[in-house]
C-alpha positions in Angstrom: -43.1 -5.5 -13.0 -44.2 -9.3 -11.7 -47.7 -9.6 -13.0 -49.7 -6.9 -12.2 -47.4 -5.7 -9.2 -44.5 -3.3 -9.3 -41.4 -4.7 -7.1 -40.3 -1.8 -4.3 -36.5 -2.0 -2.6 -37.0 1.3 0.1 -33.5 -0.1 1.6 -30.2 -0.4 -0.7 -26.4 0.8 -0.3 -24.2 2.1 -3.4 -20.5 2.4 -3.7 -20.6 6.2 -2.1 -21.2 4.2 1.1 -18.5 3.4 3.2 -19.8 0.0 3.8 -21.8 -0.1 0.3 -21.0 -2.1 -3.1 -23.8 -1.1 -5.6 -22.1 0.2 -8.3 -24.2 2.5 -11.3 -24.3 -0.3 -14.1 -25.4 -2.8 -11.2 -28.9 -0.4 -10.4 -29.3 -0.4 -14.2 -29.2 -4.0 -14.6 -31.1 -4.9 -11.9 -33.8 -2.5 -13.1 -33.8 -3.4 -16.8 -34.1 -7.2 -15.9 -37.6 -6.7 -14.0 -36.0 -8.4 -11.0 -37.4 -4.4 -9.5 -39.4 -2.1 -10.9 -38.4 0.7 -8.6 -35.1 1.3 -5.9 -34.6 3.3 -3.3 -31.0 4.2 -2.8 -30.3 4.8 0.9 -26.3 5.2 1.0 -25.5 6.5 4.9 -25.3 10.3 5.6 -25.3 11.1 1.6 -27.3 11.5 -1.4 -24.9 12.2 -4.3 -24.8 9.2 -6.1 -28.8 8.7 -5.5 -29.1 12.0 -7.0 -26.7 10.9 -9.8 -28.8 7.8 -10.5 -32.1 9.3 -10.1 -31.2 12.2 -13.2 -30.3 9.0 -15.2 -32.9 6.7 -14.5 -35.8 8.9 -14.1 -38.6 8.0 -11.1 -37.4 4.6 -10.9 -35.1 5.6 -8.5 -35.9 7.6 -5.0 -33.5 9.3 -3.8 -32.8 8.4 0.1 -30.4 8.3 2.8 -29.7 6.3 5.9 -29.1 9.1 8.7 -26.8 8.7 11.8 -28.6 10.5 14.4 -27.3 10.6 17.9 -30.3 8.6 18.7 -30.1 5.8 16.1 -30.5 5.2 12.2 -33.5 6.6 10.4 -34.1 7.2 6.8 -35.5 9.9 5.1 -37.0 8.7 1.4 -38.2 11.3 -1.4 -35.4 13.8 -0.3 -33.6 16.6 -2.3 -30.7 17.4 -0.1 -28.2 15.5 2.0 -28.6 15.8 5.7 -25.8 15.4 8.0 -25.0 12.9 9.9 -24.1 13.1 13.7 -27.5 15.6 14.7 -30.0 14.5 16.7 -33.0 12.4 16.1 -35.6 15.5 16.1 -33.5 17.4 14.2 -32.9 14.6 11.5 -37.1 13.8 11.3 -37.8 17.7 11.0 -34.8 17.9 8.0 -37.3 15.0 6.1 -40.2 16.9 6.8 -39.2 20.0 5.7 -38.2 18.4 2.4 -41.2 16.8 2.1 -40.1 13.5 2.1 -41.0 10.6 4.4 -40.0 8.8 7.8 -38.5 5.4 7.2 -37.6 3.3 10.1 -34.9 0.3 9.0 -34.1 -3.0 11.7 -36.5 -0.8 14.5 -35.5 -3.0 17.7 -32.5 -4.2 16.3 -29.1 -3.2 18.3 -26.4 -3.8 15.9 -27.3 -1.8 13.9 -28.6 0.7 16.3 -32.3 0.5 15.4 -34.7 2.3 16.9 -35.8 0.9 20.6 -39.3 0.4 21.6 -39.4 3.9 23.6 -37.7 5.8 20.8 -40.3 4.7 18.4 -43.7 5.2 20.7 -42.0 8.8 21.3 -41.9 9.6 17.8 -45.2 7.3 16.5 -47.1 10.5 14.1 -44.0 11.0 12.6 -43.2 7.7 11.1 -44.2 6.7 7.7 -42.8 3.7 6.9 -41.9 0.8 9.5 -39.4 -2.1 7.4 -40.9 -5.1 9.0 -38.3 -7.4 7.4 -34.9 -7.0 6.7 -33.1 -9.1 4.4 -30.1 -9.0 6.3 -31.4 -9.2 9.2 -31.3 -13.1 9.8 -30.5 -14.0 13.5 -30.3 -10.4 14.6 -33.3 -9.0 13.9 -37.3 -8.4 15.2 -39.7 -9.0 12.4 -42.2 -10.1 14.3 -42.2 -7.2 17.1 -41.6 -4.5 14.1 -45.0 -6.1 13.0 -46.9 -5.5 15.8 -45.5 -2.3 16.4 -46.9 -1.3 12.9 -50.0 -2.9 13.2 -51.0 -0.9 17.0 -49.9 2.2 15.4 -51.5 1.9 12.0 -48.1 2.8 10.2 -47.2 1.0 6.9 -44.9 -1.4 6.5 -42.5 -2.6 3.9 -39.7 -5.4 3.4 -36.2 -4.1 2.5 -33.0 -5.8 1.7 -30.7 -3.2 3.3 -28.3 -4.8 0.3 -24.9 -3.7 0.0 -23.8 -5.7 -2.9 -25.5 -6.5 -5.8 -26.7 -9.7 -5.2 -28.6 -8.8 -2.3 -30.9 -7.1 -5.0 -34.2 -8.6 -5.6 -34.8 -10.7 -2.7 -36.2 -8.7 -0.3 -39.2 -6.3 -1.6 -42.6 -5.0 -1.0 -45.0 -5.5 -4.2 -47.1 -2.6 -4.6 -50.6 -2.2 -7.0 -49.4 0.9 -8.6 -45.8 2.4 -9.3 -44.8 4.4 -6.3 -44.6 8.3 -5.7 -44.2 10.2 -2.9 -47.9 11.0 -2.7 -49.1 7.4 -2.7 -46.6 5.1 -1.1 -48.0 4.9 1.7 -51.3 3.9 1.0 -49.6 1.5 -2.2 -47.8 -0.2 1.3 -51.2 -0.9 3.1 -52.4 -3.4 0.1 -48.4 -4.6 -0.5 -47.2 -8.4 -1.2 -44.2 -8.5 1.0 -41.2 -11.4 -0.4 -39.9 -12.1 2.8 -36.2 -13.4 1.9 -33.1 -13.3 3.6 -30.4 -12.5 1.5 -27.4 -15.3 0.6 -25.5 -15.9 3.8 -22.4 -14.8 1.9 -23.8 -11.3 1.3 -23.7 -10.7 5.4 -20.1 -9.7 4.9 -20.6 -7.7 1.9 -20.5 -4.8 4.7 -17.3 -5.6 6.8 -15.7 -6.2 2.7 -16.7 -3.0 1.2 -15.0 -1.5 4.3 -11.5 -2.8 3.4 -11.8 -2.3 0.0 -12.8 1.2 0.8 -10.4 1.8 2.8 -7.3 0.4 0.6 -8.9 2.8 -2.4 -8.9 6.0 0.1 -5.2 4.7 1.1 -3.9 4.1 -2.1 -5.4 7.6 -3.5 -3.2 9.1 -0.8 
């Protein structure tokens, strides 16, 4: 905790995902040094190792996942069980729901990545919670600004995520919230936030496209 403010990351990537790098001790440290006060671990059509992490490090964790729906990538935050990848955008929304977790929308407008388009999102408007207004690896590529004033029309919360997939991405990009967050009161926490609007270290861009080989070599050399 900076101050009187409690440091939120709603957007991270361990080693369980493909393209991820975060490993267990890096969370930890990360935590323990007050660089963030709570972490959302978002790892792409899984929950395992959030699960893992959240059993060890108590509520200072949320356990999320970046879905791959048929009709872009969504994540579901405050979730219990995994939901598979490859289903379609309704079905993916109604899985969080049913859970009782929230709608998160990461890079909305953004194409590589297949964010969410303009008339995805004012199809599906009640059912988002979260909007990530900023990414932290989102530098050239992304819309902050129409993410923004997508939010602000809709009345939907925002937050500012890093989306990191290596450890030094942590701690850059975050939303400062009043209280510490729960389920119950993120969203309002989000309304009053202090957003550090920080793109990650141009080296950590190809943390993704490097966690894929290295990956890959592991899954090969297991074989």
């Amino acid at each position: 905790m900076k101050g009187s403010r409690y440091k939120l990351d709603l957007h991270t990537h361990s080693i369980i995902s493909q393209d991820g790098g975060i490993t267990a001790a890096q969370y930890e440290k990360v935590l323990q040094s007050g660089e963030l006060d709570c972490i959302a671990i978002t790892d792409h059509n899984e929950t395992s190792f959030a699960r893992i992490m959240q059993k060890k490090l108590g509520n200072k964790i949320i356990i999320g996942e970046e879905i791959s729906t048929r009709g872009g990538e969504i994540i579901g935050l405050y979730l219990h069980e995994t939901i598979p990848g490859g289903i379609s955008l309704d079905e993916a929304i109604a899985s969080i729901k049913h859970q009782g977790g929230l709608v998160y929308i990461p890079h909305p407008f953004e194409r590589i990545r297949k964010g969410l388009q303009q008339e995805t999102l004012e199809r599906i408007t009640t059912d988002i919670d979260v909007i990530e207004v900023f990414n932290g690896r989102g530098r050239f590529r992304d819309n902050p600004l129409f993410a923004q004033q997508f939010a602000l029309k809709n009345t939907i919360p925002q937050a500012a995520s890093s989306d990191a997939h290596g450890w030094r991405g942590l701690g850059q990009t975050s939303s400062a919230l009043k209280e510490f967050p729960t389920q119950k009161n993120l969203k309002q926490l989000l309304l009053t936030a202090l957003f550090d609007k920080t793109y990650t270290p141009f080296y950590t861009f190809f943390y993704p496209l490097l966690n894929r080989i290295k990956n890959n070599v592991v899954l090969v050399g297991d074989n």
